[in-house]
N, C-alpha and C positions, 0 to 999 in steps of 0.2 A: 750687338746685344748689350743692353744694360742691364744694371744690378738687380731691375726689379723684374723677379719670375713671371710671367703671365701663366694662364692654365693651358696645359696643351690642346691645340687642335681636334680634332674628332677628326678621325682618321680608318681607312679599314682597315681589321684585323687581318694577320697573317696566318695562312690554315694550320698551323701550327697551336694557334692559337682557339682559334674557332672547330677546329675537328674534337671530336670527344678522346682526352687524355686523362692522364694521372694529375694532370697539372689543374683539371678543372676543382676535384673536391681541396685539394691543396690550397688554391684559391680562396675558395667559399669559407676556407678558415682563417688565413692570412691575411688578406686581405681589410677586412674586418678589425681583425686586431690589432695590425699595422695603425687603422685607420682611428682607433683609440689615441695612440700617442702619436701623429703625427696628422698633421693638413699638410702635402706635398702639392708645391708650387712645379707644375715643369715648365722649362724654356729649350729651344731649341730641340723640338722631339722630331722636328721633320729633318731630322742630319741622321737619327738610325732607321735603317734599311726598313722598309715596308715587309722586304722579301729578302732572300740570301743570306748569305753568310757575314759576318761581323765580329768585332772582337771590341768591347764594349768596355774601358778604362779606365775606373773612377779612384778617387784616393781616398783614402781609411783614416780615420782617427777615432771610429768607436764600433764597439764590434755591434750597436744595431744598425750601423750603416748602409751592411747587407741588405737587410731587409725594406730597406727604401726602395735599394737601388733594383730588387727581387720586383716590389708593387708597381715603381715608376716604369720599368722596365713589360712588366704586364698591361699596365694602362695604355702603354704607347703601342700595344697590338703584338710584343713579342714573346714568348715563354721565358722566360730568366732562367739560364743554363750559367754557373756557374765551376769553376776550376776544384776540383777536390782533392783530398791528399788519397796517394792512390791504394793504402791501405785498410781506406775507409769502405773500397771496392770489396773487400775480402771479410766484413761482417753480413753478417747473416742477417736477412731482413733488412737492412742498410741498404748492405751493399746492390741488392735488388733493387730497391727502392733510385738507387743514384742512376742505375744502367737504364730503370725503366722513364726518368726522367732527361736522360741523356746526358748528363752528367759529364764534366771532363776528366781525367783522372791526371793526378801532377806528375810528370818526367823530371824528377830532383835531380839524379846523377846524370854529370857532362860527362857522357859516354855516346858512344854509337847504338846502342841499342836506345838509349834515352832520344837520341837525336831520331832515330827510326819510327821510337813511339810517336814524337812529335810532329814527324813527316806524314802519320797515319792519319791523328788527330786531327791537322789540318787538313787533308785530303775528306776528312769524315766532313768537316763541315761545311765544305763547299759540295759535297754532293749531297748531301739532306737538305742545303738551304739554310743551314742549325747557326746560332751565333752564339757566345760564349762569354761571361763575366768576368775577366782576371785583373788582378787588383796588380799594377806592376812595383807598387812598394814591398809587397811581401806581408806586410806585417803592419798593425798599428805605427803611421808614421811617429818616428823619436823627435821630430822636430818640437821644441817646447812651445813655439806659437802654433804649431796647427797646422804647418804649409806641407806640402809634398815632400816626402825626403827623395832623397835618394833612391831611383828606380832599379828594379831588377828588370831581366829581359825575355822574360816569358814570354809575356803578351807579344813583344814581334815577332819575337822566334816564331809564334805560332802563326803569327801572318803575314811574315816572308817565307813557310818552310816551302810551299807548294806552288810551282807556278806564279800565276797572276797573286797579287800578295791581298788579302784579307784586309779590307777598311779597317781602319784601327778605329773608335771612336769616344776622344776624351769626353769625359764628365767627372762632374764634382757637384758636392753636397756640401751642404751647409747647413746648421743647427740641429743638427743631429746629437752634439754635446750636450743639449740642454735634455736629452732624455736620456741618454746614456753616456755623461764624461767618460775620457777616459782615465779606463781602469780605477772608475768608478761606479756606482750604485746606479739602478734603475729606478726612473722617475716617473712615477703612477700619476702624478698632481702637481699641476691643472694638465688636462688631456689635449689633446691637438696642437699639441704644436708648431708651431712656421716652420717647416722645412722646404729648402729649396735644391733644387734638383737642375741643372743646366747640362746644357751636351753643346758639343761643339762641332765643327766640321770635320772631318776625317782626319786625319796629319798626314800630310803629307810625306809620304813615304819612299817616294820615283827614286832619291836620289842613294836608297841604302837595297835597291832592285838590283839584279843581273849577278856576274858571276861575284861571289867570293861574301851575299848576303848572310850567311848567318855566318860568318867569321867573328869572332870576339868584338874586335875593335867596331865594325860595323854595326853589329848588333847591339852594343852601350850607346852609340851615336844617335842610333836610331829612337831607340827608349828617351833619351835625353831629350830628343825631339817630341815624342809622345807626354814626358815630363812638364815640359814647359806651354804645351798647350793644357793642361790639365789646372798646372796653377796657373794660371792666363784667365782661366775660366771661374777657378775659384776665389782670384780676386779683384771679377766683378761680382761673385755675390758678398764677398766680405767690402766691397770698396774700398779695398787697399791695393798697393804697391806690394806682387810679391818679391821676396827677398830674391838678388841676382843669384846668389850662388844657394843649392839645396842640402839639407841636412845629409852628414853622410856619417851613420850610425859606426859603421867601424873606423873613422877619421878619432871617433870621441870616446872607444873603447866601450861597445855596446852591444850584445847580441841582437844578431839580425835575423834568427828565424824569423818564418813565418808560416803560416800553414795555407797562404792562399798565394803563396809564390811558384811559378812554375821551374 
């Protein structure tokens, strides 16, 4: 893959997709608007699943990032299911709206009932076929250039917990700043923007399989792997060299919430 995005392929949609949902009037307004501040370039769209389950891993540095990753993720024939905080479940008319969209809900505490929920979760999405958005940084990466920081381990966790382990599948975005810096102002003018949107091949996972996966140590090794395919990706679209070692927010004395961390 090189730096420069091509348009993605035409491809069939997944009935997910094509069957009548909540996700269609959803569309018919996002889309659109999305389509105001951003022209997305995709590359590499034939690496997410046509069909099946997925756990789809892109990195954050502006909170409309989502919503790229929402439209590119719909172009390429899938419904964009992303990870929620799980008290967002328990508003009224919300929390409807997340269940009827299938929506993931976050398992924050490292407990056994956390781990149960996640062993659900995972199980949910390999028998719908459903695949899932989770950002493994957690949070707006702190790195001051831009790169990936440091991973949380969500995203494996949720596709080591069951069985056969859930394709993990990096991506990364790029200029996505130029409409919304971070934790800066929204940019109305000029509209369409370049953004570029890349996916990459699965990461290889085989080697954090069998007994003893979702053990701590396993599980950071794994992400790391997930990690470094992500900035791998991100810079061929920045064409640079990314940095060896990733920012590590609590190394530098920095709150690590995040609310798209699992």
């Amino acid at each position: 893959m090189t730096g420069t995005a091509r348009p993605a392929p035409r491809r069939r949609a997944s009935p997910e997709k094509t069957r009548p949902s909540v996700f269609w009037p959803l569309a018919a307004i996002i889309v659109p608007a999305v389509g105001w501040f951003a022209k997305i370039e995709i590359s590499g769209a034939e690496h997410l699943p046509a069909e099946g389950p997925y756990v789809l891993a892109p990195n954050h540095y502006s909170e409309f990032d989502p919503l790229i990753i929402a439209v590119g993720t719909w172009r390429m024939g899938r419904a964009p299911r992303f990870m929620a905080k799980e008290s967002l479940f328990r508003v009224p008319v919300l929390g409807a709206a997340l269940r009827a969209t299938g929506m993931v809900p976050v398992a924050r505490a490292s407990s056994s009932a956390a781990a149960k929920q996640t062993l659900q979760q995972s199980e949910d999405l390999v028998t719908h076929g459903r695949g899932v958005i989770v950002y493994p940084e957690g949070s707006l990466t702190r790195d001051p250039d831009m790169w990936p920081m440091r991973g949380k381990t969500g995203a494996v966790r949720l596709a080591l917990a069951a069985g056969e382990p859930i394709p993990v599948i990096p991506a990364a975005t790029w200029g996505v700043q130029q409409i919304l810096p971070r934790y800066g102002k929204l940019r109305f003018w000029p509209p369409r923007r370049r953004v570029r949107l890349a996916l990459g091949p699965a990461t290889d996972l085989s080697a954090f399989t069998g007994p003893g996966a979702t053990g701590s140590a396993n599980l950071i090794a794994a992400t790391d792997a997930v990690m470094a395919d992500i900035s791998a990706l991100l810079g061929t679209l920045r064409d640079e060299q990314p940095p060896t070692e990733r920012w590590n927010p609590s190394a530098h004395g920095q709150n690590e919430t995040g609310r798209l961390d699992a």
